[in-house]
Every structure is written in structure tokens, then in C-alpha cells.
C-alpha positions as a printed Julia matrix, in Angstrom:
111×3 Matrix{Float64}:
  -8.11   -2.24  129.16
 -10.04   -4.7   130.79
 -12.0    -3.5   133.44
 -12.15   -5.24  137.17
 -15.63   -4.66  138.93
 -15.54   -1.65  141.48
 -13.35    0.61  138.58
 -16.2     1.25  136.01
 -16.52    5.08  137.03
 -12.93    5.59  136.28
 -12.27    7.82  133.59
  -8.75    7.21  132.13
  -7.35    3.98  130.92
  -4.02    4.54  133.6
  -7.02    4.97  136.44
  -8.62    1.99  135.55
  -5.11   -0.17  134.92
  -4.05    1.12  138.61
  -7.24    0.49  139.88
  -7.36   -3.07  138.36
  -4.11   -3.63  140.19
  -5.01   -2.8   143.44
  -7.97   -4.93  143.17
  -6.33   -7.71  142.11
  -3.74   -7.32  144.94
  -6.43   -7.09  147.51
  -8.18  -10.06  146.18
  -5.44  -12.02  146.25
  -4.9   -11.1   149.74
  -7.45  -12.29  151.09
  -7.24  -15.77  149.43
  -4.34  -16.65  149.02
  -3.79  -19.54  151.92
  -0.51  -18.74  152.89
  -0.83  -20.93  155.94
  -0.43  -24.05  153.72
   2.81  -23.1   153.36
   4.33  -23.71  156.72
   6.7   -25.97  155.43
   9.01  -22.81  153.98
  11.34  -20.76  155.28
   9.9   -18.23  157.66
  10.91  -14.57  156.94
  12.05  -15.52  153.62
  10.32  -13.33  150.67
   8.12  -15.74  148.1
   7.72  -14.61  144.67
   5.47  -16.03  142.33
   4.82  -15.12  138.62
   1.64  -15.09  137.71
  -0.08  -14.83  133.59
  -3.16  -14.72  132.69
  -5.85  -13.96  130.13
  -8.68  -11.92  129.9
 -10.8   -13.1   127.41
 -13.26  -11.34  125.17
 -16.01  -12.38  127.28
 -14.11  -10.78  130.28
 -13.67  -14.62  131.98
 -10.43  -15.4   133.57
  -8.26  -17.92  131.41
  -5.36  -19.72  130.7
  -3.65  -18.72  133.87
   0.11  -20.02  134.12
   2.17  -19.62  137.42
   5.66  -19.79  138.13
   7.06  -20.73  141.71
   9.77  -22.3   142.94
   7.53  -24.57  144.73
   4.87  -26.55  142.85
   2.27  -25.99  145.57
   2.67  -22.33  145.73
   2.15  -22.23  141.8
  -1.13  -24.14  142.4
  -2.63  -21.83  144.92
  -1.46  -19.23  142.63
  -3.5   -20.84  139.8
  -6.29  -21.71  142.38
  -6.63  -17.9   143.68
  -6.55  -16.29  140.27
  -9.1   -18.54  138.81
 -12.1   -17.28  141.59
 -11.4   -13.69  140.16
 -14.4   -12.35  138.77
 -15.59  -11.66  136.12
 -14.53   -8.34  134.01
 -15.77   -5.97  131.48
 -13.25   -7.38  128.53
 -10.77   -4.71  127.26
 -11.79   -3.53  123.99
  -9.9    -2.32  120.52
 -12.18    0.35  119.25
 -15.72   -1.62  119.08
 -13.74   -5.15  119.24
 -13.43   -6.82  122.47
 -10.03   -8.4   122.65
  -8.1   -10.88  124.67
  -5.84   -9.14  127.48
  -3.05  -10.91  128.84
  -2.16   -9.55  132.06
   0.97  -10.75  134.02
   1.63   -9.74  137.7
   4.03  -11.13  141.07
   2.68  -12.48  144.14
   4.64  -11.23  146.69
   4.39  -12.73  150.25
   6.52  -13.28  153.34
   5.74  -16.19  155.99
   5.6   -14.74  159.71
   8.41  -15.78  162.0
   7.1   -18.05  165.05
């Protein structure tokens, strides 16, 4: 698997996947601007799907993102893309491409 920078100690493959996970989440935390999305329905859960592809050289590509709003799937696209870089998953001594798919999950606060 891939591994996300913070999770290189980690000894098992599952310890490193959950730990990838978490990071992720917390990353996207952080930047995701959910403020620029006033416009929507407070209290109202937002759900985006989210693919993308970690390349041999551990880069961040060809991320897709499905939203029911267009502007949520940018700031999808535009959060995923500052990732960092990653130590690309490997095949025995062949680094592969890793597609990794994941939800962003949010709820707007009630004003």
C-alpha cells in the first residue's frame, strides 16, 4: 500500500491502510473550506465521492469527485490535490499505481 507520511513505522499493511485513512481524514479537515458553502442547507449531511491515484512516484493524480454540487466537487478536487506526497505502494520490488477512493462527509452548522 501506499504509504502517507507520519505511518512509515507501521508494521502491517492494515496499520498503515488505517493509518493512511485517518490522515487523509484529518487533512481534509482542516482544508476543506466548508464556509464557501453557505449557500446549502444547514444541518443537512454532504457527501462527496472522492478517487484518486497514487502514482508510482507516490504524487497525487487524476483525482475525480462526485457532488451534487459542482463547487463542492471542486474543493474536493482542490483539497485532495495539496496532499502530499507518499511513499508509492509497491508489488514486490515494482512500484505501482494505487487508486484509492474515499467520502467526504460534512454537515453545515445551523445559525
Amino acid at each position: 500500500v501506499p504509504v502517507f507520511p507520519g505511518c512509515e513505522s507501521l508494521g502491517t499493511n492494515q496499520a498503515k491502510v488505517d493509518c493512511m485513512s485517518s490522515k487523509i481524514g484529518e487533512f481534509v479537515s482542516r482544508k476543506f473550506r466548508t464556509e464557501n458553502f453557505s449557500y446549502l442547507d444547514s444541518g443537512d449531511l454532504q457527501r462527496i465521492h472522492v478517487q484518486f491515484k497514487i502514482d508510482v512516484n507516490g504524487n497525487v493524480t487524476d483525482i475525480k469527485a462526485r457532488a451534487p454540487d459542482k463547487g463542492l466537487e471542486r474543493e474536493a478536487i482542490r483539497v485532495i490535490g495539496k496532499l502530499p506526497d507518499m511513499i508509492p505502494g509497491r508489488q514486490g520490488s515494482q512500484n505501482v499505481n494505487v487508486v484509492y477512493s474515499m467520502p467526504i462527509l460534512f454537515k453545515l452548522a445551523r445559525y
